[in-house]
N, C-alpha and C positions, 0 to 999 in steps of 0.2 A: 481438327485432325489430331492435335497434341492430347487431345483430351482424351480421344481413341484407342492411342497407344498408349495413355498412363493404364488403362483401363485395363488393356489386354499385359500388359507389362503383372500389371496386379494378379489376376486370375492367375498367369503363369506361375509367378510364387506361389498362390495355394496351393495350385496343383504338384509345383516342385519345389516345395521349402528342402528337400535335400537333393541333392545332384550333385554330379560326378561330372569328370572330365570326358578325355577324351580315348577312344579302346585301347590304348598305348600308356595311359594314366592313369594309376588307380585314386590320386586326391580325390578325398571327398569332405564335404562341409553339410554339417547340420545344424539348425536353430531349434533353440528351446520355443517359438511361438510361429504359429504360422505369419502372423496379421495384429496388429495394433489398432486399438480404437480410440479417439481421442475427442475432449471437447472441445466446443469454440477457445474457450482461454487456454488450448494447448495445455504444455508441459513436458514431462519428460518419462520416461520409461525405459527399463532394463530386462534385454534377452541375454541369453548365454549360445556363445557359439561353439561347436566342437569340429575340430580339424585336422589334416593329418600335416598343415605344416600352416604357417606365417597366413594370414587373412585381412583381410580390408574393407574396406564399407564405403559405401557413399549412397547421399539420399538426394533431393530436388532442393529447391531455392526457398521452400516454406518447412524441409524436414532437414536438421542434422545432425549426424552421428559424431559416436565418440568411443572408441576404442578403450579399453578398462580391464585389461589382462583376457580371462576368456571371455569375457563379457561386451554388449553392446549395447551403447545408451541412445538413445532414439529421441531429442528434443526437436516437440512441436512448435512454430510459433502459434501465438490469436489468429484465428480468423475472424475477420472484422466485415465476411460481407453474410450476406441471407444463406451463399448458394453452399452447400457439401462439398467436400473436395476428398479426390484419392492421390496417393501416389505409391511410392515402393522405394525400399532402400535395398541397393544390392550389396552382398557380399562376394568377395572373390578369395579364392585358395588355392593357387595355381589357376589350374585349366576349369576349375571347380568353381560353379557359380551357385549361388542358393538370393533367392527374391522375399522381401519379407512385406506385405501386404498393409500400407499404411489410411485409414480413413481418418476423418473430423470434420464434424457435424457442424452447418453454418450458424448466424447470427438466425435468431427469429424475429421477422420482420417486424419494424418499429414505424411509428412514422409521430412525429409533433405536429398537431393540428393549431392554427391559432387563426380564429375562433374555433374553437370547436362546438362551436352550436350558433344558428340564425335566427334571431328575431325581425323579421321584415316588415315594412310597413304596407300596403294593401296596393301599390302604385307600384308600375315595371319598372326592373333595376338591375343593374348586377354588384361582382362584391367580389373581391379577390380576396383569396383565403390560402395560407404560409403553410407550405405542406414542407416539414423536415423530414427526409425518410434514408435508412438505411440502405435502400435501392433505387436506383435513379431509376428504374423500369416501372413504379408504381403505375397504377389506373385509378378511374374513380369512376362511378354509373350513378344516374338517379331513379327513383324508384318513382316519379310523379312525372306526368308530360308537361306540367309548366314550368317545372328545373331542368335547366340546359347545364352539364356542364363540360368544361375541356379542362384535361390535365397538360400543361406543362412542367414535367419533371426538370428541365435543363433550368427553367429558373423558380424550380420549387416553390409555385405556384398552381394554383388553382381557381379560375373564371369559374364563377355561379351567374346564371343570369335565371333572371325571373320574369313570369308574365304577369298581369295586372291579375287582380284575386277581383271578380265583379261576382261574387257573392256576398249573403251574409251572415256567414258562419267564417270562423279562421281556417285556415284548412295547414294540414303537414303533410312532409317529404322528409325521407330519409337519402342521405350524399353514401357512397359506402364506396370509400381508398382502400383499395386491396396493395399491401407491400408484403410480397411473398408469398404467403398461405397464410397473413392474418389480416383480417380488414377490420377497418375504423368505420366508426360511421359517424354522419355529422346530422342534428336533429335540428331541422326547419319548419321553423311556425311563421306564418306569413297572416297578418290580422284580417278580420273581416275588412269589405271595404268601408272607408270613412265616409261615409254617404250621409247617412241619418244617425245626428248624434244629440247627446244630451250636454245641459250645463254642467258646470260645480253642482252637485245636487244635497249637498250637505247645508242647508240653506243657515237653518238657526246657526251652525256653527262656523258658516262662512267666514274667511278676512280677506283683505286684500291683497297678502302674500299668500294664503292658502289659495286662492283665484290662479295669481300668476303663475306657480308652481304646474297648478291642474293643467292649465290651457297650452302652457310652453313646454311640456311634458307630453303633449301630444303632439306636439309642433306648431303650435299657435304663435304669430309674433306677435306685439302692440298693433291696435289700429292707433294711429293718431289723431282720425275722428272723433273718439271718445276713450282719451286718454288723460285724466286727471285723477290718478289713487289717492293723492292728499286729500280728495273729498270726496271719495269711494267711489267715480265712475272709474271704470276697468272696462275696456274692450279690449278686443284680438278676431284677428286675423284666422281664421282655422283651415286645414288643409282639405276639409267637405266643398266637395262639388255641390252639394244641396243647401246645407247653411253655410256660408264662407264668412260668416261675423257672428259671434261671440258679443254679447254685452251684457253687464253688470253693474247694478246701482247697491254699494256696500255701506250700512252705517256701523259705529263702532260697538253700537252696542245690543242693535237686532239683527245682526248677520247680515244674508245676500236678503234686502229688502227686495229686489226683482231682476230677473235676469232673461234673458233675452236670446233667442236663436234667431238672426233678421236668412231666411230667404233667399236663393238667387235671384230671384223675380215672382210675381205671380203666376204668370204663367206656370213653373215647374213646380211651384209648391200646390198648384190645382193639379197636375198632370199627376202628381205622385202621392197627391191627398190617400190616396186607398191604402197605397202601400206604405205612405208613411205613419197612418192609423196601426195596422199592423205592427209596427214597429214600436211601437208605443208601451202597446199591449204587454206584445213580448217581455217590456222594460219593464211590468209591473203595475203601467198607466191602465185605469177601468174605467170604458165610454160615462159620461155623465148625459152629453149631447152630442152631437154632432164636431162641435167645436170646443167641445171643454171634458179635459179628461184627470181623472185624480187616484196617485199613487197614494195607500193608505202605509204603507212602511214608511216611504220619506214623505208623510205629510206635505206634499207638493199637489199642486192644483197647475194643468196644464192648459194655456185657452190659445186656439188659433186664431189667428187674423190675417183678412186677406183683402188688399185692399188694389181692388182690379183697375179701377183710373189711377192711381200712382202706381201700377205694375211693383205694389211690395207686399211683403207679406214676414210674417214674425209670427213664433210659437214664445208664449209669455211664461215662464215659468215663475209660481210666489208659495210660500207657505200658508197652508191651508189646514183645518182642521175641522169636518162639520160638525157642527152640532150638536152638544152631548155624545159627543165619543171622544173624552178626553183621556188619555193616560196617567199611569200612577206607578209607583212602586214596584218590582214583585216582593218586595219584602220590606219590613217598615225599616226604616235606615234607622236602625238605634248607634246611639254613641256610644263609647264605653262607660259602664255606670255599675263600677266594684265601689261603692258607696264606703270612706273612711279609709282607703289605700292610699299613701303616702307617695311622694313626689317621686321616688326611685321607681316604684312598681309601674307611675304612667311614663315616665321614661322609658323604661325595659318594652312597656307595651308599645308605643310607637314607634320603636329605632326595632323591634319585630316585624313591622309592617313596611318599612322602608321608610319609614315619613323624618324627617326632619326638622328642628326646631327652628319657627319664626324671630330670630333675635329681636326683628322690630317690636312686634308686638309680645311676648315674653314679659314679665317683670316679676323679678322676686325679691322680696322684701318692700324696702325705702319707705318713703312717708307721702300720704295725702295732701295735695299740695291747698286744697282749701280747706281742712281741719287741721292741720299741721301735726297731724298724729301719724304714728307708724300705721301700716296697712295691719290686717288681721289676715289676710288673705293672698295665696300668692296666685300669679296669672301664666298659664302655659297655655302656649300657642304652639302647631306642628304644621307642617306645610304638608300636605299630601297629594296623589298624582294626578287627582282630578282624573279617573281612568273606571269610576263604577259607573252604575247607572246615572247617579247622581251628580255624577262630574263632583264628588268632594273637594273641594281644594284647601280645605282649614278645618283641624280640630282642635277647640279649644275648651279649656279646664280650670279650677276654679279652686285649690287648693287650701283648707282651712288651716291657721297655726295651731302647732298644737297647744299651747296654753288659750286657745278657744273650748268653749261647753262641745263642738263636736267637729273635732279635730280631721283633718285627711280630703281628700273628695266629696263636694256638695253640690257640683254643677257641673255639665257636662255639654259640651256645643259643638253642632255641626256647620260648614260653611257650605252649601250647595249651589252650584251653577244651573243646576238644569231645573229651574222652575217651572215648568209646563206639568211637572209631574205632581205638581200641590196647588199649581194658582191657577185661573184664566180672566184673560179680561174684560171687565164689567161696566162698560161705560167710563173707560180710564183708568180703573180701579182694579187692583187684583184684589180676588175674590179667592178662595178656597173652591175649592173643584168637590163633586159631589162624589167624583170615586176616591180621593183622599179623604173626605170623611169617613164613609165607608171603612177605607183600611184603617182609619182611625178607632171607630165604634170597632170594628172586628177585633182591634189592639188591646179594649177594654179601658180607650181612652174618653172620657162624656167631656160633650163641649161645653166650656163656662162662660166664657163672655171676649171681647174683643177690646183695648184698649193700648193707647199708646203704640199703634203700629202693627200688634202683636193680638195672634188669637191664642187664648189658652184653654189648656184641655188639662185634665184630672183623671190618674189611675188610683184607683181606687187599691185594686189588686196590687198593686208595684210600690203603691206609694210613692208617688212622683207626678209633678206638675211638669207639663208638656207646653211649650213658647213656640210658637212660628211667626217670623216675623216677615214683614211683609216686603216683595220685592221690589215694591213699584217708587223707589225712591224720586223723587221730581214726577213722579205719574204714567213713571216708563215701567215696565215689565220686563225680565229677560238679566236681572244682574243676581243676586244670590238670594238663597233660602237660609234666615236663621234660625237653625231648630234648637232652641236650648231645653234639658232635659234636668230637674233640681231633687234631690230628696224633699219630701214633703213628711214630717215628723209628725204631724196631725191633718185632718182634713181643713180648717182652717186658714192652712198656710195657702192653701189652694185659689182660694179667693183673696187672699189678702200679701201678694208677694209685691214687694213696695222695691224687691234692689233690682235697680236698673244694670240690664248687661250694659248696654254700650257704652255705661259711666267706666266699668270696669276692663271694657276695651280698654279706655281713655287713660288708664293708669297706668297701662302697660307703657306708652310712649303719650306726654303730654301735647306732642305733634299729631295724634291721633286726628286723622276728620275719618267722616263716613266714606267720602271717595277715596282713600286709602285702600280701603276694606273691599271696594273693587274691583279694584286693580286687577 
């Protein structure tokens, strides 16, 4: 009702910002403004009055006036809520009344959401969500039938409740908090559900903290059936109604040797055989048989087993590659080979690519410790991110003195992790892969012969002898690739290169062993 009257009190003024008294009185009061307009942070403003005697003013409880010879100053305070507000300040002059028409425009509505966004897991829940708002009158609606929610403004809250998601796709919902005339919205992604799932599937590059990171990140706890990472068995617990264990047999230097999705029973892993084929699929898996299926991106071979008198059953997953289709390169991994550049310029070059100098293995200057002569040559080593195809992890360099016949860079070395992309194994034996030869001959490199570990190859064009040495140190496969890359000043030196790198490892720190270097 108050409101009603400020209302009608307002329009009055417009219509009579000047009036007179009463038929016996000729006072009269005029204002220079009809009406004031004002923001939420208020302020203050100046009319002029004109009168035929003495005037006074008065405004409401959020307006007030201030008398200033013929003048009137009109101070707003903030409004501090969403809604608009009017009022009126009057003036009087005797019998003589004149209304001066006051508005200011409210807050526009605010609200602090926290979270302001839902990532859900695939299982029925709810989740209370911190609604700060400039008006206690907020709402909120969902745009999905399996988002419930209720607002409680009095304790600036807000209930999300969820239903179970029993599909297999993730699905969203948008929340959308109206405070005033501006609404928030809150963005809800809810996962497919966890039904049929995969291992760690990065197998070659598995660990045993890369395992527990993957599984406990989905929600996986330890099983303690098969709980020992000091000697790579890793199981867990998963929150799949379908596979509900997780297992994995890790070694340290061939990855996730085999891993394991065990089954609720036989029974359900027959009952959903079809549909979990399709799932497979979907994931990239291409039928071989019935029971064995193989992803060619992640080199992964999948084989079912279903074993109906012990009511178990397990999906096997292990690294797989068939048969002459081995990978290589897309581009030959050359080192840097600016042939007679001086130690500053391979500095500049590596501390450009972010890499780092190896202290351990570094050595510049000092003396041979079995010829007790000064070195002729200095050794740079650079730590790199291990982050191309080749997983780099070391480049190393070969610095001639200059009171050497030919002084600067003569040798050039790559450390490579991912050996699948040059070797494969040959009866215990890593062998040179026939698509790396290939990009070899395509390189204009010709093969020359195999000795001490290492195959060597001859460019002709480039003038350089090409070294690979071999991975399979103790007759394992899977630890690094040496590519050394040397000027060759005649084609003789080709076949007849007598300096051993990993002597020159060996100078760099006389702690030096091979297992060092795989660290």
């Amino acid at each position: 009702m108050k409101k009603i009257l400020i209302a009608m009190l307002a329009i009055a003024g417009v219509l009579f910002a000047t009036s007179c008294g009463n038929d016996d009185d000729d006072t009269m009061v005029t204002l220079s403004e009809k009406s004031l307009k004002f923001t939420t942070t208020g302020g203050e403003k100046t009319i002029a009055v004109t009168a035929d005697e003495e005037w006074t003013a008065a405004g409401t409880d959020w307006i007030e006036t201030t008398k200033n010879g013929e003048n009137l100053i009109v101070k707003v305070r903030p409004n501090n809520t969403i809604y608009p507000r009017e009022g009126a300040v009057t003036v009087n002059a005797g019998s003589a009344v004149a209304l001066l028409k006051v508005t200011q425009e409210g807050l526009k509505g605010n609200a602090t959401i926290t979270p302001d966004k839902l990532d859900i897991q695939d299982k029925a829940g709810k989740v209370v969500i911190e609604i700060l708002a400039n008006d206690e009158n907020w709402t909120a609606v969902s745009d999905v039938p399996w988002l419930t929610v209720t607002a409680k403004p009095q304790k600036a809250e807000l209930l999300v409740e969820y239903a179970k998601n029993e599909e297999d796709d993730i699905r969203k919902g948008v929340i959308t908090v109206t405070v005033g005339d501006v609404d928030k919205v809150i963005n809800v992604t809810q996962e497919a559900r966890f039904f049929y799932i995969l291992p760690y599937t990065d197998l070659k590059g598995g660990t045993v903290e890369l395992v527990q990171k993957f599984e406990e990140n989905r929600g996986g706890t330890p099983d303690a059936d098969f709980w020992q990472p000091a000697m790579g068995y890793v199981g867990y617990l998963t929150r799949s109604e379908m596979f509900p264990k997780a297992r994995y047999i890790i070694t340290q230097d061939k990855g996730i040797k085999l891993a394991g999705m065990l089954a609720k029973d036989a029974k359900t892993m027959k009952a959903n055989l079809s549909e979990f084929t399709e799932f497979l699929e979907k994931s990239g898996f291409k039928k071989i048989s019935d029971a064995e299926f193989y992803n060619e991106k992640l080199s992964i071979k999948a084989e079912i087993s279903i074993d109906e008198a012990r009511d178990t059953a397990i999906v096997l997953y292990k690294f797989y590659k068939p048969a002459g289709d081995q990978p290589t390169f897309k581009q030959f991994p050359y080192p840097y080979m600016e042939w007679g550049v001086k130690k500053d310029k391979i500095d500049t070059y590596e501390a450009d690519k972010g890499n780092t100098v190896n202290e351990q293995f570094t050595r510049i200057g000092g003396t041979n410790q079995n010829t007790g002569k000064p070195y002729t040559y200095d050794f740079l080593a650079f730590d790199a991110d291990a982050k191309d195809e080749a997983q780099t992890s070391m480049h190393l360099y070969v610095v001639e003195h200059d009171d050497q016949e030919a002084p600067g860079l003569s040798e050039s070395a790559l450390l490579m992790k991912n050996t699948e992309l040059a070797f494969e194994k040959d009866n215990d034996e890593a062998v040179l892969t026939k698509e790396f030869k290939e990009l070899c001959k395509k390189e204009g490199f010709e093969y020359i012969k195999a000795a001490q570990g290492f195959f060597f190859f001859k460019n002709e064009a480039k003038k350089v002898v090409l070294m690979i040495g071999r991975p399979d140190y103790g007759g394992e496969i899977g630890q690094v690739i040496h590519m050394i890359i040397y000027k060759a000043s005649e084609e003789a030196a080709a076949y007849n290169y007598t300096t051993n790198f990993a002597e020159k490892f060996k100078s760099a720190k006389t702690t030096y062993t091979v297992e060092d270097l795989m660290k």
